[in-house]
N, C-alpha and C positions, 0 to 999 in steps of 0.2 A: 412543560412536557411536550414530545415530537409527536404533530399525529403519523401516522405511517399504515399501511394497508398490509396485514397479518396473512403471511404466507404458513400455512396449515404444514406439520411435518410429518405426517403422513404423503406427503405431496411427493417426495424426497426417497419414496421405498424403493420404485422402479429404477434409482439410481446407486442406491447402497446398501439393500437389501433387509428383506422384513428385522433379521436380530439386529440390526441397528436401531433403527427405532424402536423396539422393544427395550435395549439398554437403556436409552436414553433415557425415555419414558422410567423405565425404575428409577435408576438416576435421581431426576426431578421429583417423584413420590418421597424421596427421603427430606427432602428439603422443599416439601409444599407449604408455600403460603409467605417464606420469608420475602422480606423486602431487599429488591437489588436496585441500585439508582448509578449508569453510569453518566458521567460530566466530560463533557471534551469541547472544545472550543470553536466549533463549526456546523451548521447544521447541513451543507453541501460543501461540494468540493475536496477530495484527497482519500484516504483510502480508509483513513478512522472512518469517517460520517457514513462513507458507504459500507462498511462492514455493521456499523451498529444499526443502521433502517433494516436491514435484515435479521441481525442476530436476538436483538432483544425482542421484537415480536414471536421467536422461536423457543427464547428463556418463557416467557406467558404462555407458550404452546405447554410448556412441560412445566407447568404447576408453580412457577416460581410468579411474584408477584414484580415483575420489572420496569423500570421507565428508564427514560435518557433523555437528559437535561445539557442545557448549552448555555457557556457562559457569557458575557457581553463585556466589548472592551474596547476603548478609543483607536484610532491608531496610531497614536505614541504608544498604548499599550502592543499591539500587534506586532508595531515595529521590536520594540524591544525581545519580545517570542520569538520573531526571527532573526535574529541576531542570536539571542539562545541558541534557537534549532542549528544555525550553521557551527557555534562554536561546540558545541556539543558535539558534531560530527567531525570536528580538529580544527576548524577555521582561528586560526588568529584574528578576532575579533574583538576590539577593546568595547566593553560595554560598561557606559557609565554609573558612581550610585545612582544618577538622579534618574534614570531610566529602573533600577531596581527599585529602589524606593515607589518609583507608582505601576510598577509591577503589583509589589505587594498589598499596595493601597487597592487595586482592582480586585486581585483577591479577596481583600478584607469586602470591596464591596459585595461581590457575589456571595459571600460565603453569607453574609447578610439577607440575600434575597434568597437563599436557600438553608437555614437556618432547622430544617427538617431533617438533612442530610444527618444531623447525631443523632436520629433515631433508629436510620437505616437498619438491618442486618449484615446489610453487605454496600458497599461503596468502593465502584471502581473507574478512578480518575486514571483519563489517558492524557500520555504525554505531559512537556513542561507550562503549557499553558496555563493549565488550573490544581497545579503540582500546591502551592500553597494554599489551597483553602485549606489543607488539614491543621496548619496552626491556628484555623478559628473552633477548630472541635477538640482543646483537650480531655471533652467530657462525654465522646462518643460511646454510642454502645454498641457499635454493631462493627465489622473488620472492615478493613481499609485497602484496597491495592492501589500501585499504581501500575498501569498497561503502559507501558514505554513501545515509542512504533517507530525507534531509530535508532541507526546506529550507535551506539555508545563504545564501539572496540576502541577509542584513540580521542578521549574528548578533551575539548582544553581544558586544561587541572582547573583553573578561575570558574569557569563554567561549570563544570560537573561537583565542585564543593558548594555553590551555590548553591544547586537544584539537590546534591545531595545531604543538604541541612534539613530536607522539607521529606525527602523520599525516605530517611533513615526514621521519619517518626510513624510511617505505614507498617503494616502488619504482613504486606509482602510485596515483591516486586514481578511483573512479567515481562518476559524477554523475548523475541522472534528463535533466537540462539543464542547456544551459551560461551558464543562469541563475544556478547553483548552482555553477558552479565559480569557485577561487578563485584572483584573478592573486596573488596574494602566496606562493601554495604552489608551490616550485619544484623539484615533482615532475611526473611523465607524469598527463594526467589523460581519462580518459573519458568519453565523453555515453553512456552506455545507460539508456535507459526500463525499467522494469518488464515487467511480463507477465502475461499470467492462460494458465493451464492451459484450453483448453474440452472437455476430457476430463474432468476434477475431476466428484469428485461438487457440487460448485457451481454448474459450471455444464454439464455435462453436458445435453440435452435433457428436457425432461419432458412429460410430457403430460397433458391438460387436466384430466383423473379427478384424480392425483397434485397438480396445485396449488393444486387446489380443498380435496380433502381436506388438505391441512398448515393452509391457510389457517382451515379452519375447527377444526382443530385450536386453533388459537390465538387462536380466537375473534371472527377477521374475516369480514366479509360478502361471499365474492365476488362478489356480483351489485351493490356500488356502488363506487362510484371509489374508488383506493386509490393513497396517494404515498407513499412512503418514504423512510428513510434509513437503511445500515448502516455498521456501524462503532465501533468501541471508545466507550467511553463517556468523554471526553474534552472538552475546552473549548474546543480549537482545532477540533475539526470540529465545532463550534457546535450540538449537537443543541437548545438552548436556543431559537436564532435559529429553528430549522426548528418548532418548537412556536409560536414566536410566528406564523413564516409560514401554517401551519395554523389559523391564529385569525382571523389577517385576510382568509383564504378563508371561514372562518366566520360571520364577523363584519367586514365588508370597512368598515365606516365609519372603520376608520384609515388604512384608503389613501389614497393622496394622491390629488385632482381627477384629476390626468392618468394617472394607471394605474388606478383603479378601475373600468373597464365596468361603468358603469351603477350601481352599490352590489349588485351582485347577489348574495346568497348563494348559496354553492356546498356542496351537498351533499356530504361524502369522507370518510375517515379514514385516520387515520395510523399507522405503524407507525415507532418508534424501537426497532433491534434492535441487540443489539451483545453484548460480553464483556467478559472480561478477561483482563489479558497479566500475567505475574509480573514485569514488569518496568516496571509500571505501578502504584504504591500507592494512585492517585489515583481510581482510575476508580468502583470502589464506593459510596465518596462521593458521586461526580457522578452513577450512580444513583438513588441514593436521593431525592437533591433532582430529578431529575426526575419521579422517583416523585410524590414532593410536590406539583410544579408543575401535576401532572397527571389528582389527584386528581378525580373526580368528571366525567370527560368519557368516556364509552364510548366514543368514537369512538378513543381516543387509546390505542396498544398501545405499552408501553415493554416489549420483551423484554428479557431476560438469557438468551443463548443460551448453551450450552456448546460446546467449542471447534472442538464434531465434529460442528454443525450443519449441516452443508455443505446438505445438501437441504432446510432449514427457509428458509436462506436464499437458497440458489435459487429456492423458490415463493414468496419475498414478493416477490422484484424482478419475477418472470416474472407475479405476480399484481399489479404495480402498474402504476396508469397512466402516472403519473410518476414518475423517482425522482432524489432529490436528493444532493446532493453539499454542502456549504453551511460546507466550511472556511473559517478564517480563516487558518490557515495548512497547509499539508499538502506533504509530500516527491511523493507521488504520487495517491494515493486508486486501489487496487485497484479498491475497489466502481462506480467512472465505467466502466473498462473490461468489467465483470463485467456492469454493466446494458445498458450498450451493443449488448453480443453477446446481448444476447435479447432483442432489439430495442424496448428503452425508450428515451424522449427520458429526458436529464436537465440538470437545472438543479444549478450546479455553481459554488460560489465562483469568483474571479477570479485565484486564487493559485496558486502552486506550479505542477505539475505535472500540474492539471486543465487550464489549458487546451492543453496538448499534446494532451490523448482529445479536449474539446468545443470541435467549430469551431461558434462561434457563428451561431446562425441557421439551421444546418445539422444539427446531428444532438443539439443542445439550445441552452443558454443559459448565456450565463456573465454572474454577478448579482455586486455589490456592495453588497447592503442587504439587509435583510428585505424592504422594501417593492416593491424589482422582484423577489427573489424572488417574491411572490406574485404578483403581476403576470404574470411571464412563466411559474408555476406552472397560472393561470386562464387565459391564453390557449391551453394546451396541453389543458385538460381541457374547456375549451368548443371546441376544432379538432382534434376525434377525428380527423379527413383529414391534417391535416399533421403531427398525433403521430403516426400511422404512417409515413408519409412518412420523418421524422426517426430514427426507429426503425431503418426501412431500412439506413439512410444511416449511421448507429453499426454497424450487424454489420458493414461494408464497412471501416469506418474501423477496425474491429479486428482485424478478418481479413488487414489490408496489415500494420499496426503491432505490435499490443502481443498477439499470440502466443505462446505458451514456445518452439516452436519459433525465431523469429526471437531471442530473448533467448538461447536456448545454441548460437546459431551465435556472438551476441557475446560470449559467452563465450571461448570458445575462439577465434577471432580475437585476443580481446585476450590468453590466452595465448603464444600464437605470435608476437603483436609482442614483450611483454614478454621473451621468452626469443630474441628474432631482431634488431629491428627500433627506431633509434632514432628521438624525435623526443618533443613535449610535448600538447599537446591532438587528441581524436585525436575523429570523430565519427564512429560507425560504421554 
């Protein structure tokens, strides 16, 4: 079990008003006392681990009996998980038996060391990493989900038959969108979006002393334009494509005729911030060739944050002017919602679960290129008016939608169907 420091949800009124937490609170009274246990494969780094240090100490606030448990796994096991995660997301990636086979062997072991999990009431494993401990509990007693936090629109058939041998014997499935769910799975399935905490220390308020100071901790200049992008150091959230977009703001004679205004260089710098997850072998790597790529430009911050940077990276987002987003594939991208509520516009692939946060045109831009990347980067940074504007317009779109509060009311809703209530796709 995770220890973690229990944020009160009454804390959360001033932000979404007393009848929410009074729902809630009923809510949870119907279903006091059962046991919830979720399992995910990391206990820092990426956007699972940080969403559950906050959510299930808020399940325990509203009468439900909760913990969250992490599983343990070599790194031939991990390696193998990523190779899953990409081909999951479409990758052509040959994954061998000998790599499934101790796949499954790892699950056999964990589900060993967690042996209590068939008592549960409720049990909800995220993602493919600990997707097979359900074949150690044909004898469970309590429902089963699996919380899926990626794309699934387009996955490699090899891959998504594997994982869905394990997901078709759960009692439901959760989605970000029902872009992502799958007609072939014929199990109950969910639409719930993510969430950000804005209590966190991430995103919590700061003020102007405080973002100035980190900023220049790390060696950026607040007083000129600053665009960003946070996030694991990965291939699919393209921090690559976002270095090149930064160049052609630079250096704009690779734009094309019709989005270049004028050839104008743009004064800015960039900051690429990110970690790493143990459940990622890949990302250090991808690092270091950034490091490389990035050699010799001041302008250019590639951080390596550690896991418990919360306030480092609250003041690069609160201290940029724009911030980007610029996957090429992604389940959801926390960080959209995270910049959002502090009132940044951002620019934000065309994929996943982004444009759910970015209505285009309105509170950012959703791109399919570098090249409108920077495009719709430069018109933001020359229309200081309507990046505030849009800025706005993101606190609003986050304070309706992608809340913690509003995600552990769907929480427990979807307990209560599950233990109540029949029927197959359900959008809450």
């Amino acid at each position: 079990m995770i220890p973690f420091e229990r944020p009160a949800l009454e804390d959360y009124e001033p932000l979404v008003g007393r009848e929410v937490i009074e729902e809630i609170k009923g809510l949870g009274e119907r279903l006091a006392g059962i046991r919830v246990v979720h399992v995910s494969s990391t206990r820092v780094g990426g956007g699972v681990a940080e969403i559950l240090e906050r959510l299930v100490p808020l399940l325990r606030d509203s009468g439900l009996d909760a913990e969250w448990r992490v599983i343990s796994g070599d790194e031939r096991f991990f390696k193998a998980t990523k190779d899953l995660h990409n081909a999951l997301h479409g990758a052509s990636i040959p994954i061998g038996e000998d790599a499934l086979e101790h796949y499954l062997k790892v699950n056999e072991r964990n589900a060993a060391e967690m042996e209590d999990l068939g008592e549960a009431d409720i049990v909800v494993i995220h993602d493919p990493q600990p997707a097979a401990l359900i074949r150690s509990f044909p004898k469970r007693k309590g429902k089963w989900i699996w919380r899926c936090h990626i794309d699934l629109s387009s996955p490699n058939p090899r891959a998504w038959d594997f994982i869905k041998g394990f997901v078709s014997q759960y009692d439901a499935a959760v989605f970000h969108t029902d872009r992502f769910a799958k007609r072939d799975l014929l199990i109950r399935q969910f639409i719930v979006p993510p969430s950000i905490d804005p209590l966190s220390p991430k995103n919590r308020e700061l003020g102007a002393e405080e973002v100035e100071g980190i900023l220049r901790v790390h060696g950026i200049d607040p007083e000129r334009p600053l665009i960003s992008q946070i996030g694991r150091f990965d291939r699919l959230k393209d921090p690559e494509g976002v270095l090149k977009t930064y160049r052609l703001l630079k250096e704009p004679e690779g734009l094309a005729e019709a989005t270049r205004f004028a050839g104008e260089r743009i004064d800015c710098q960039l900051v690429l911030a990110g970690g790493l997850a143990a459940d990622d072998p890949e990302g250090l790597e991808f690092y270091e060739s950034l490091l490389r790529q990035a050699a010799g430009d001041r302008d250019v911050h590639i951080l390596m944050l550690s896991p418990r940077a919360d306030l480092d990276i609250n003041a690069i987002q609160r201290g940029s002017t724009v911030v980007l987003q610029k996957s090429l594939k992604e389940g959801f991208a926390l960080t959209v919602s995270e910049a959002l509520w502090k009132g940044r516009p951002v620019v934000g692939g065309n994929t996943g679960g982004i444009p759910l946060q970015i209505i285009d045109g309105v509170n950012g831009f959703l791109v399919d290129s570098i090249e409108e990347a920077a495009a719709k980067v430069r018109f933001l940074l020359k229309n200081p008016g309507k990046a505030e504007e849009m800025g706005k317009a993101g606190v609003e779109h986050v304070r309706r939608n992608f809340l913690i509060t509003r995600h552990l009311r769907d929480h427990i809703l979807i307990y209560i169907a599950l233990r109540r209530i029949p029927g197959k796709l359900v959008r809450l």
